[in-house]
C-alpha positions in Angstrom: -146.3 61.8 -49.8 -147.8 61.8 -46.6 -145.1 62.0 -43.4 -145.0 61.2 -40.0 -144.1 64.9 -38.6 -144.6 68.5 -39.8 -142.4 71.1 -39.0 -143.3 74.5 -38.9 -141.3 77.5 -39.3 -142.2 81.4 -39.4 -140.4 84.0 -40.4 -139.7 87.6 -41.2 -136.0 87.6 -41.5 -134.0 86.4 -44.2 -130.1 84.7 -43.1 -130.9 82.1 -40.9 -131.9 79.8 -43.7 -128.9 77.9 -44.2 -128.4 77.4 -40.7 -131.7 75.6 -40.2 -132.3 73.4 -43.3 -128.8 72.1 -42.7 -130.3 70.9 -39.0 -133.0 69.3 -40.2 -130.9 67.6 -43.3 -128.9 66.4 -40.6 -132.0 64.8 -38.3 -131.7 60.7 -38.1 -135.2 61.6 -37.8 -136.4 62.7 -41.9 -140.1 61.4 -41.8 -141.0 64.8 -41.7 -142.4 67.7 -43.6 -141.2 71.2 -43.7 -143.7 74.3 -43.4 -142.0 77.9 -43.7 -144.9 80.8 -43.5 -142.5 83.9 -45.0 -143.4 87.5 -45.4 -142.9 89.0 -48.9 -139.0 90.0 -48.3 -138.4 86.8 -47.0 -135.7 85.0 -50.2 -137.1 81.5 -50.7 -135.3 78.8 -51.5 -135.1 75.1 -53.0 -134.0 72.8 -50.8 -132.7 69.0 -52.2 -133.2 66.3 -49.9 -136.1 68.0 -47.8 -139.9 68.0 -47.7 -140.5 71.9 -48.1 -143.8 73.8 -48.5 -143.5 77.7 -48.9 -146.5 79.5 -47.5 -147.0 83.2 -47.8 -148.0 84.9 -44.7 -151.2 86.2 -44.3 -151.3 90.2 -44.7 -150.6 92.2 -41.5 -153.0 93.7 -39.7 -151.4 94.3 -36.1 -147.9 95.3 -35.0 -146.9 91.5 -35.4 -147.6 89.0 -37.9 -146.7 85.8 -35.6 -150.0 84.1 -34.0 -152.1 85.1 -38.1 -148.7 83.4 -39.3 -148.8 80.3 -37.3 -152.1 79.8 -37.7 -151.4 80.0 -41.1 -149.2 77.5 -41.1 -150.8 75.0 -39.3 -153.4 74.9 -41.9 -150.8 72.8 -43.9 -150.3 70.4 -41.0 -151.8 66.9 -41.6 -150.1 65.0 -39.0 -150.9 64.3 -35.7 -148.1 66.3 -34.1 -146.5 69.7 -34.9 -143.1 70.5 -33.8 -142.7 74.4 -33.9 -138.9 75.6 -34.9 -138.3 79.3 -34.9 -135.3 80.6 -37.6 -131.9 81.1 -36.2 -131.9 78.0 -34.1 -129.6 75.0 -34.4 -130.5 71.5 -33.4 -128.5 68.1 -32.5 -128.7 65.3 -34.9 -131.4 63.4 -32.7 -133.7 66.1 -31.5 -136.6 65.8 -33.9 -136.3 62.1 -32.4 -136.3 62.6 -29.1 -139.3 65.6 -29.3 -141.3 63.1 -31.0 -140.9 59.7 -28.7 -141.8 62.8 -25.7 -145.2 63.9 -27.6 -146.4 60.3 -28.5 -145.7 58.7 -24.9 -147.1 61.4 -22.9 -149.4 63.0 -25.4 -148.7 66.3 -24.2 -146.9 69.7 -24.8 -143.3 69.4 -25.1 -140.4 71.8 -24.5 -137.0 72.1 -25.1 -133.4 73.0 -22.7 -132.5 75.5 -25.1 -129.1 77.2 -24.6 -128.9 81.0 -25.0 -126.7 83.0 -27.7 -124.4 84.1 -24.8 -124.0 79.9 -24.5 -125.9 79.9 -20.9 -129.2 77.9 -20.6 -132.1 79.6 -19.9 -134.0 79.6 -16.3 -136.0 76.2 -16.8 -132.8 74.3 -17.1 -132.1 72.5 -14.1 -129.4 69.4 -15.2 -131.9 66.4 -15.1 -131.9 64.5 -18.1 -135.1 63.5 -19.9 -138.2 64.1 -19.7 -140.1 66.0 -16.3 -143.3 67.7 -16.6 -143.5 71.5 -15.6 -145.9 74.6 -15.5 -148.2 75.3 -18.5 -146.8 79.0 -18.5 -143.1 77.5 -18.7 -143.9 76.1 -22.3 -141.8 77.6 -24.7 -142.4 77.4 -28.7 -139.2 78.0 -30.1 -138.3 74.4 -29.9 -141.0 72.3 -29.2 -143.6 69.8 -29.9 -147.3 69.9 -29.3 -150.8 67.6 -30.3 -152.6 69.1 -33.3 -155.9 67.6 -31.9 -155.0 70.2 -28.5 -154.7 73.0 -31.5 -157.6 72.3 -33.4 -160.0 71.8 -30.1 -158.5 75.4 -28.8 -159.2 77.0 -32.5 -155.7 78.0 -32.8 -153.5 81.0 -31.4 -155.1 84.1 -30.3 -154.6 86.3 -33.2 -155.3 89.1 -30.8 -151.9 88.9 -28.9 -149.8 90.3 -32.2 -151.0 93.8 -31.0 -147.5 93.2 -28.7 -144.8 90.2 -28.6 -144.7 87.4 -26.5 -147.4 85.5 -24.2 -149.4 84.3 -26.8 -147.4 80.2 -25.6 -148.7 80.8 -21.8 -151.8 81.4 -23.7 -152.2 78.7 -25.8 -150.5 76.3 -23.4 -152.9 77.5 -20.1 -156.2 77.2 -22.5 -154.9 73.9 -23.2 -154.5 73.3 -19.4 -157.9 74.0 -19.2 -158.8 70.7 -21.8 -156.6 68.7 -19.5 -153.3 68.8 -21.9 -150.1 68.0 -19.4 -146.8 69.8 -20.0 -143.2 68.5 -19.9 -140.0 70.0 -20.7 -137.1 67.5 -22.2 -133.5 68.5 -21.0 -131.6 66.1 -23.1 -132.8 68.4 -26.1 -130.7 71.6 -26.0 -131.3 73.6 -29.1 -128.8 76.5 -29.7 -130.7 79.9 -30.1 -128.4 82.3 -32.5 -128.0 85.6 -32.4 -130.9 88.2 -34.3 -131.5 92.0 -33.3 -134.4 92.0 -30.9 -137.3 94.5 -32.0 -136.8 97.7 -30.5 -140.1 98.0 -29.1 -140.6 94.6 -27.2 -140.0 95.3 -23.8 -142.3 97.7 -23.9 -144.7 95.6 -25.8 -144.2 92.7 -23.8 -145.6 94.0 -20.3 -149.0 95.4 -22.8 -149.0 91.8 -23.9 -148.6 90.2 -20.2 -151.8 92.4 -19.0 -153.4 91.5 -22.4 -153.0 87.5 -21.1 -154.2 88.3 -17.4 -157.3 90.2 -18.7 -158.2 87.2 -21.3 -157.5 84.2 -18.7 -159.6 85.7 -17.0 -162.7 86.2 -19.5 -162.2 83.0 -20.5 -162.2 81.4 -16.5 -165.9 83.8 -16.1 -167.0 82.6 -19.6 -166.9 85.7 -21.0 -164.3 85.1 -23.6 -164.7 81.3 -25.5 -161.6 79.1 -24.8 -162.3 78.2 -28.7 -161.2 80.7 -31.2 -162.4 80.1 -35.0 -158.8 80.7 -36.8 -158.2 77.2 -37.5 
């Protein structure tokens, strides 16, 4: 059955299931499809009501599986936007709706208000409602909607960037920049990010990954580094 919307989902952890097939059940938004890329420990599940494909992740190679993962998953997407939805988050009844309207009129990369675990939004939050466009680099993934023409033209997430955590959304979202893709952020969609234990390692790893991002903008801006990958 072919849908309006794919969802994607990746994931490592198992416990947050529940909480996130019973936010999308719950959409007045359901002409959707479900993606979930797992890693082998990850329990999978049937779901009634819902549009689900299981996809294994691909084996690991670096210190993370996320960007191999995704670009995994996007493999299954056959629709002309993605909405990406990282586990342990819940949503409002209309935010697949509201994402969706945002990517179609503008055409661009969407974020989302999300509030923190401690209940406090995070720094792009300012109290206007709607839609405003913002920085490439302030495009978050864990909630949020992008064009999967942008994707396929940019040859996916850099696989390189699971070496650390983090950066590899200022990445894809400035190489995007580069194709002319505007970014927006829309504050009447406020997903609820739920507690998980963060790895140990990642503040560590996310200052290797920040110089990692510097070092390839950069080879990329002297054409030394193709703003195409081949992952997709």
């Amino acid at each position: 059955m072919s849908r309006a919307l794919t969802v994607l989902t990746v994931t490592k952890r198992n416990g947050w299931f529940a909480q996130n097939a019973e936010s999308l059940a719950n959409q007045s938004y359901q002409d959707f499809r479900w993606v979930i890329v797992y890693e082998p420990n990850v329990d999978t599940v049937d779901v009634d009501g819902l549009d689900v494909k299981w996809v294994q992740a691909p084996p690991k190679v670096r210190h993370s599986n996320l960007n191999a993962s995704l670009n995994e998953g996007l493999k299954y997407v056959d629709t002309e936007y993605v909405v990406f939805y990282q586990d342990f988050i819940s949503l409002d009844r209309d935010d697949l709706m509201e994402l969706f309207i945002s990517s179609q009129s503008t055409n661009g990369f969407v974020t989302t208000a999300t509030i923190n675990p401690d209940g406090n939004h995070d720094a792009r939050y300012t109290g206007t409602c709607g839609l405003r466009e913002i920085e490439a680099k302030e495009w978050e993934a864990n909630v949020a909607i992008a064009p999967m023409q942008a994707l396929y033209d940019l040859g996916g997430f850099d696989e390189e960037y699971d070496e650390g955590w983090s950066w590899d959304n200022v990445n894809v979202a400035e190489r995007a920049e580069l194709l002319g893709y505007k970014f927006y952020i829309n504050e009447d969609v406020k997903p609820i990010l739920g507690y998980h234990p963060k790895e140990p390692d990642v503040d560590k790893t996310l200052e290797l990954n920040y110089m990692k991002h510097e070092m390839t903008m950069r080879l990329i801006a002297t054409g030394k580094k193709p703003l195409k990958l081949d992952y997709l």
